[in-house]
Backbone as JSON, one array per atom type, in Angstrom:
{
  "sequence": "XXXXXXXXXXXXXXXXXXXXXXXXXXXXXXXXXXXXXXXXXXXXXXXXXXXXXXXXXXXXXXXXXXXXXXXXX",
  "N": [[-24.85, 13.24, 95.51], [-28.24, 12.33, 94.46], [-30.03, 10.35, 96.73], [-32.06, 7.84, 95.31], [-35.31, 5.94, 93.9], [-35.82, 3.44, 91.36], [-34.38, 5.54, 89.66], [-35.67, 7.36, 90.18], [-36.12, 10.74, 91.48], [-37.35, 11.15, 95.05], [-39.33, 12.73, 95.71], [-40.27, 12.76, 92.92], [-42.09, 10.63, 92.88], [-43.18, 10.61, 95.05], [-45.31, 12.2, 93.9], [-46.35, 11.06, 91.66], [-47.61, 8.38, 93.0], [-49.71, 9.69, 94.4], [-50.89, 11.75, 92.56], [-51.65, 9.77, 90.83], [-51.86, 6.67, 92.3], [-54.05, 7.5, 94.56], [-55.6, 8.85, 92.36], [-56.48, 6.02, 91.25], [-57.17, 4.61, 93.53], [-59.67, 6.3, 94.25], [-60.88, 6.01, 92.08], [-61.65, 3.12, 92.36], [-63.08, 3.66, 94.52], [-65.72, 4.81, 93.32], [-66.61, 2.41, 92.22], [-67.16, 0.61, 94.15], [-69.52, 2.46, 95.71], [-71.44, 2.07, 93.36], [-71.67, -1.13, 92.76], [-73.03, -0.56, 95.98], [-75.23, 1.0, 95.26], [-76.42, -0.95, 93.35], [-76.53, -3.27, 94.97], [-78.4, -2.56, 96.8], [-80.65, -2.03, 95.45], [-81.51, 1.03, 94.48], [-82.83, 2.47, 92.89], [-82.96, 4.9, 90.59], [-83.18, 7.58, 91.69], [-82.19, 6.84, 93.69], [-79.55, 5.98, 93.77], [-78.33, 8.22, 92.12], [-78.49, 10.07, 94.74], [-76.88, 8.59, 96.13], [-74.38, 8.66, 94.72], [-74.31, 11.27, 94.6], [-73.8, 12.21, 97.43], [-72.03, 10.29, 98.54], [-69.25, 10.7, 96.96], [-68.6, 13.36, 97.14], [-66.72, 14.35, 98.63], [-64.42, 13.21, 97.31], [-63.71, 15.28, 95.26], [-62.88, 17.52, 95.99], [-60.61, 16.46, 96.09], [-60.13, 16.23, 92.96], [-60.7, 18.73, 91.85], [-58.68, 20.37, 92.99], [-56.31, 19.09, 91.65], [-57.47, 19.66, 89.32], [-57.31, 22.76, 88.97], [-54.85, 23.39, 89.87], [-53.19, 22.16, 87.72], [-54.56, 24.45, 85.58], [-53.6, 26.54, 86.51], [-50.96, 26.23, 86.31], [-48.87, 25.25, 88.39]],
  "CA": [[-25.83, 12.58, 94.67], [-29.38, 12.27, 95.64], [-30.78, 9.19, 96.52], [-33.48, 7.43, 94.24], [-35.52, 4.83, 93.98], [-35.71, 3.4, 89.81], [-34.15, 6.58, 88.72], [-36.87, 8.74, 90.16], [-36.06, 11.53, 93.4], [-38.32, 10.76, 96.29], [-40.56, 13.89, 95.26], [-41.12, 12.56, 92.01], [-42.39, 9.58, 93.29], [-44.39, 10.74, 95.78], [-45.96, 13.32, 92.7], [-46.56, 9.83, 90.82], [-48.87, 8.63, 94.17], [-50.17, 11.01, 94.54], [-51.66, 11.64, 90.95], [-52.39, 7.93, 90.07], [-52.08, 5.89, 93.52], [-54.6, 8.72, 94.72], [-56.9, 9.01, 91.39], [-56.59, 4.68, 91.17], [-58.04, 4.59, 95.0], [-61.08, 7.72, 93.86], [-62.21, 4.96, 91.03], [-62.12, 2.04, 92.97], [-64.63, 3.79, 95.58], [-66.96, 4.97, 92.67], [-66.93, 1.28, 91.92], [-67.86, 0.16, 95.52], [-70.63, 3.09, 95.45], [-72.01, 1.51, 92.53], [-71.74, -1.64, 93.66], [-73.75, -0.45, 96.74], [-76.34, 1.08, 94.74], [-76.88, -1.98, 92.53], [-77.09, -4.31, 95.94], [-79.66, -1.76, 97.31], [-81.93, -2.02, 94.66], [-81.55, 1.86, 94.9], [-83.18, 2.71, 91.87], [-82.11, 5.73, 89.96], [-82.71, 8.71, 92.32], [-81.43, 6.67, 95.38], [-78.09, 6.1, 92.74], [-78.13, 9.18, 92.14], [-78.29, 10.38, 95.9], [-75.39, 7.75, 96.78], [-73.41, 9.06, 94.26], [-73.6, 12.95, 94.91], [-73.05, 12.43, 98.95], [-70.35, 9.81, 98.54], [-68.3, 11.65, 95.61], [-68.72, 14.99, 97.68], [-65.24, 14.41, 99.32], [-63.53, 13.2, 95.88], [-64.6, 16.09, 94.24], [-62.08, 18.52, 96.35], [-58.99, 16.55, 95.17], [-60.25, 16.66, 91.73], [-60.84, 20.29, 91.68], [-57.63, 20.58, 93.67], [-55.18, 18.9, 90.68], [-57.59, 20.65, 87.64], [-56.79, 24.03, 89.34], [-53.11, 23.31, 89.25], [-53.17, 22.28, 86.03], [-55.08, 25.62, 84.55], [-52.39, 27.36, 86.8], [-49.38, 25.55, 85.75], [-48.57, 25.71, 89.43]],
  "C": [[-27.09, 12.3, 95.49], [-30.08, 11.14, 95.34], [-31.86, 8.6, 95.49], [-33.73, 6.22, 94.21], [-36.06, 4.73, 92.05], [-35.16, 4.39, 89.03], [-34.99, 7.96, 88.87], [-36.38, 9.7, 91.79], [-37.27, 10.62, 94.11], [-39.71, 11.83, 96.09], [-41.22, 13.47, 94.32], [-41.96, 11.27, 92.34], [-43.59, 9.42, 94.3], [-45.7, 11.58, 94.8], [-46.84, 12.04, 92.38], [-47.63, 9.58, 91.62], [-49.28, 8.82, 94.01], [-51.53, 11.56, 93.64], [-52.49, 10.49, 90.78], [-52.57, 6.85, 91.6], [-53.89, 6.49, 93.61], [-56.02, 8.39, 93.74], [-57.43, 6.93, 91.29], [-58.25, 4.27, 92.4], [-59.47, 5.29, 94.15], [-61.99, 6.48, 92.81], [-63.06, 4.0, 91.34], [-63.34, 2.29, 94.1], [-65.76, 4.37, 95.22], [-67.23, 3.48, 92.36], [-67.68, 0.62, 93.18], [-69.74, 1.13, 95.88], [-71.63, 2.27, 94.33], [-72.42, 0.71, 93.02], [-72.89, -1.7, 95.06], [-75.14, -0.26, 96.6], [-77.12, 0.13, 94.29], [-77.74, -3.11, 94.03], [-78.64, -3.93, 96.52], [-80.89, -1.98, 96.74], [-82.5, -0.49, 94.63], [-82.37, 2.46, 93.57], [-82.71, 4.25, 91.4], [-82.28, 6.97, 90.31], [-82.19, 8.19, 93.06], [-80.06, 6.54, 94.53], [-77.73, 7.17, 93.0], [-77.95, 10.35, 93.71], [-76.82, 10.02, 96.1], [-74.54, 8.49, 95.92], [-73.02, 10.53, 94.88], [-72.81, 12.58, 96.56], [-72.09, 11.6, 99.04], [-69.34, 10.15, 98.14], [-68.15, 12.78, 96.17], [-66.94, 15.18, 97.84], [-64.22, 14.27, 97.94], [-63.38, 14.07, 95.13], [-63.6, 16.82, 94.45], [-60.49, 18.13, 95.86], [-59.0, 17.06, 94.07], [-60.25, 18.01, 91.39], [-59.22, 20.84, 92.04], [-56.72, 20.27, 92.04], [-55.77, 19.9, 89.35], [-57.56, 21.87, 87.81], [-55.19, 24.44, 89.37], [-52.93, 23.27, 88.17], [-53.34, 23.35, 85.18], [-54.01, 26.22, 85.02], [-51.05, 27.33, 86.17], [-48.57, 25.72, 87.24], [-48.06, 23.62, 89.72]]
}
């Protein structure tokens, strides 16, 4: 029998993470971006700056899971 924690393997669990831990985190640091912008007084190209070069990195998970997805992989 294979271990589990609530009923779930250890894979699915880390999947779960992974997905939502993962995408949870990605929101909370468009919120801090924001946030940053607003303190700045960045007005709405410097926003718009902060956002693209902060989001750059988020961008590759995202692409990463909606490429699985079209795959079914």
């Amino acid at each position: 029998m294979q271990p589990t924690v609530f009923g779930y393997t250890e894979g699915q669990v880390a999947q779960f993470g992974l997905t939502f831990g993962v995408g949870a985190f990605i929101l909370y640091m468009l919120f801090i971006v924001l946030n940053l912008a607003l303190e700045a007084k960045a007005g709405k190209f410097g926003t718009f700056i902060l956002f693209l070069v902060l989001s750059l990195g988020m961008l590759g998970f995202v692409a990463k899971n909606v490429i699985q997805w079209v795959l079914g992989i």
